[in-house]
N, C-alpha and C positions, 0 to 999 in steps of 0.2 A: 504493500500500500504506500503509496504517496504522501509524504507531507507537504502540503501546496502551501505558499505560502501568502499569507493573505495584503493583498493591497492595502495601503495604509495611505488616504493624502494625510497631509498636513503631520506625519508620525514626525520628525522633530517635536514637535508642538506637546508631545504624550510621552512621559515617563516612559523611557525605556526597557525597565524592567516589568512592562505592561504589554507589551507587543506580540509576544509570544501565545498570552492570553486571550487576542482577538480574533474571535471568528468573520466577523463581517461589519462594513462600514458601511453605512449611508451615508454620503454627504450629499444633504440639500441643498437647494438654493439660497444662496447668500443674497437677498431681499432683504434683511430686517426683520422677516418671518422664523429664523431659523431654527431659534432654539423652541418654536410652536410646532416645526413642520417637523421638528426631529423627536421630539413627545409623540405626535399624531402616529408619527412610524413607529414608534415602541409598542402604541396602541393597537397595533393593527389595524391603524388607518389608513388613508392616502395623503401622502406629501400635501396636498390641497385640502384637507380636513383640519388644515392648523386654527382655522378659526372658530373650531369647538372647543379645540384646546385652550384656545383665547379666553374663550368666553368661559368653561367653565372651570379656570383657576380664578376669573373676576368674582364668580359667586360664591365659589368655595371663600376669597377673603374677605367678600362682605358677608358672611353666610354664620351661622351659630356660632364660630369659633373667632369671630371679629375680634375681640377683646382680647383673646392669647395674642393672635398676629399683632396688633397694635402694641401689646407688651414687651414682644419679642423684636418689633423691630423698635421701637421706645423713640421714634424720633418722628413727629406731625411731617416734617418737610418729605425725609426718607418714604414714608408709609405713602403720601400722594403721589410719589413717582412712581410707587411701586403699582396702585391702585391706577394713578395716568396709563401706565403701560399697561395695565388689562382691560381698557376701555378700546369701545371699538375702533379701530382708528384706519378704516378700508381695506382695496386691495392691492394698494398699489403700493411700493416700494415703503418699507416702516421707517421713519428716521427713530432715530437714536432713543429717543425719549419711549418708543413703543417695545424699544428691544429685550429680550430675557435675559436679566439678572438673577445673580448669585449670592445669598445663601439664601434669598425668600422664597426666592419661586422655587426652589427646589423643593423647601417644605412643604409648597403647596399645590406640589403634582404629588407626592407621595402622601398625604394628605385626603386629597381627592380621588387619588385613583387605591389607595391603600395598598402600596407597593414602597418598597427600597428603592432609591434611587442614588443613583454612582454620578461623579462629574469626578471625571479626568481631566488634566490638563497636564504642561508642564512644570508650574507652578503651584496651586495650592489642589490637592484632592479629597474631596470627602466624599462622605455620606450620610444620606436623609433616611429618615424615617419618618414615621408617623407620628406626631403628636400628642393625638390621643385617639381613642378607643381601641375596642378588642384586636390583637393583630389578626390577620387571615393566613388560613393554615401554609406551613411551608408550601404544600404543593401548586398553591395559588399565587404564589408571589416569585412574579418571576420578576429575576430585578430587571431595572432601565438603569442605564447606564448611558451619558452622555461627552462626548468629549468636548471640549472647550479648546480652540484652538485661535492664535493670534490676535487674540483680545479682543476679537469680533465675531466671531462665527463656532455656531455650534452644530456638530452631528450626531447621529444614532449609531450607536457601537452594539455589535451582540458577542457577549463574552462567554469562554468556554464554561462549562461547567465546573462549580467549584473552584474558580479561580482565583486570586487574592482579591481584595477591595480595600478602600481606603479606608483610614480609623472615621467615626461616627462625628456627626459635626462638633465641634462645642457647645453649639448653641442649643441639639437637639437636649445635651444633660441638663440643660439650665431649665427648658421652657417645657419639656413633655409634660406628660401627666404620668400619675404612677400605675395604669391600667396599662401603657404601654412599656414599664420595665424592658420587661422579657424580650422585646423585638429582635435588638445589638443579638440576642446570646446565637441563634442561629447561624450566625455568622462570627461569632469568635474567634475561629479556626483560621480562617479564611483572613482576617485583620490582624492576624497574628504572623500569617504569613505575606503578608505585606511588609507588615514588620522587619521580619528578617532577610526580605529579599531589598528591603532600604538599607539595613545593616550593610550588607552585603556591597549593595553601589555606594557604598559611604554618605549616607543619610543621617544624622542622629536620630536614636529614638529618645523620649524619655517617658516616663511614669505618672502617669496623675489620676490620684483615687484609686492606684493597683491597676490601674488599663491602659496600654501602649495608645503613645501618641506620636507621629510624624512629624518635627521639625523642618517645614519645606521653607526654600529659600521664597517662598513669597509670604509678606506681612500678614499672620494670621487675622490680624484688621481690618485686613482690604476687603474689599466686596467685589466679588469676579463677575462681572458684564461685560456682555458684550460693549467694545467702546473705551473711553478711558475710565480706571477703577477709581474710584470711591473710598474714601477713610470710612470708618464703620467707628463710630464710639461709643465703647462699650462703659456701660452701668453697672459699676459692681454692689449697688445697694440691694439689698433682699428683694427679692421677688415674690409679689402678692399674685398667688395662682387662682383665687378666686375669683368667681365669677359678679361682678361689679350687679 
C-alpha cells in the first residue's frame, strides 16, 4: 500500500509536526467568507452554505447563553465587533470587519454545533469546547478542525484518527460551566501527545493546574483573525458565572 502524500497549500503557515496528521484540505475561497465556508465544509455542507453558518453563530450569541459570551469576552467595544461580524452583511466580497475571529467564534461553532473544534496555525493552536451543557457521546463528535493561515485566511482540515491536538483554550477553564468538566478528558491522550511531539521540535511545555500547556511563540493575548491581530485584555478579577 501506498503512502500518498497529502497536498498541503499554505503548510509553512501549520506546525510542522502537524503535517503528517492531515488527511485532507479544503481550501476555500478567500472572499472574506472563509473561515464560514470552511465550518459549512466541516458540516457537510456546500462551500456556498456559509451563510447558515453566519447566521447561526449570530443566534447562538444573542441566544440563552448571551451573558457567559459577554462575560467571556468582558469588553462592550470587542463583543460589537464580534456581534458586527455575525450580522448579515451580503454576498459579495466580506471586508474585514465581517471576517472570522479567534478565540470567540471558535466557542461558538463548538457551542452551537456541540463539537470540538481545532484551529491550527503557525503561531498560536488550541482548542474549543463547549461551554456548557451535556457533552455528546464520543461517537458523535467528530472534531473540526480549522487551519489559520497568513493572518487572513482560513481552511477545513480533516485529521487522521487519533491524532495529537492542541492543549484546550484558556479561556474554555475560566468560562465553562461544571456540567461540561468531563469534555478535555476524551482527549487527554491525544494533548499529551502534542505535548511531547513540541518537546521534541523544541517547544517549551509547562504545567498549570497538573495539565500541559504549549508555550507558542505567539502572544497568548493576541486574538487570531483573520487580518491584523488584536490585544485581548484579560481580567483576572473573579468570575461571577451566574446567571444575571
Amino acid at each position: 500500500m501506498h503512502d500518498f502524500k497529502v497536498d498541503i497549500p499554505h503548510k509553512d503557515q501549520i506546525q510542522i509536526l502537524m503535517h503528517d496528521f492531515i488527511e485532507k484540505v479544503t481550501d476555500v475561497l478567500g472572499d472574506g467568507h472563509c473561515g464560514f465556508r470552511a465550518v459549512a465544509v466541516l458540516r457537510n455542507l456546500t462551500v456556498d452554505d456559509h451563510q447558515i453558518v453566519w447566521y447561526n453563530l449570530y443566534k447562538e450569541l444573542a441566544g440563552v447563553e448571551n451573558a457567559r459570551y459577554r462575560r467571556m469576552i468582558n469588553d462592550d467595544r470587542r463583543y460589537k465587533e464580534v456581534s458586527n461580524a455575525l450580522s448579515y452583511g451580503g454576498i459579495e466580497n466580506a471586508p474585514p470587519g465581517k471576517w472570522m475571529t479567534m478565540p470567540y467564534m471558535g466557542f461558538l461553532i463548538a457551542q452551537k454545533f456541540n463539537q470540538t473544534v481545532v484551529v491550527l496555525s503557525i503561531g498560536k493552536s488550541e482548542t474549543y469546547f463547549p461551554l456548557c451543557g451535556p457533552p455528546s457521546p464520543p461517537s458523535i463528535d467528530p472534531l473540526m478542525c480549522l487551519a489559520y493561515v497568513n493572518d487572513n485566511h482560513f481552511m477545513a482540515l480533516d485529521l487522521k484518527g487519533d491524532c495529537p491536538i492542541p492543549p484546550t483554550s484558556a479561556l474554555w477553564r475560566r468560562y465553562h460551566r461544571e456540567d461540561v468538566d468531563t469534555w478535555p478528558d476524551r482527549y487527554a491522550s491525544r494533548m499529551a501527545d502534542y505535548s511531547e511531539l513540541s518537546r521534541a521540535a523544541g517547544v517549551a511545555v509547562i504545567e498549570d493546574d497538573e495539565e500541559l500547556y504549549i508555550i507558542e511563540n505567539l502572544d497568548p493575548d493576541e486574538m487570531v483573525g483573520s487580518g491584523p491581530r488584536v490585544k485581548v485584555e484579560v481580567d483576572d478579577s473573579p468570575i461571577d458565572l451566574s446567571v444575571p
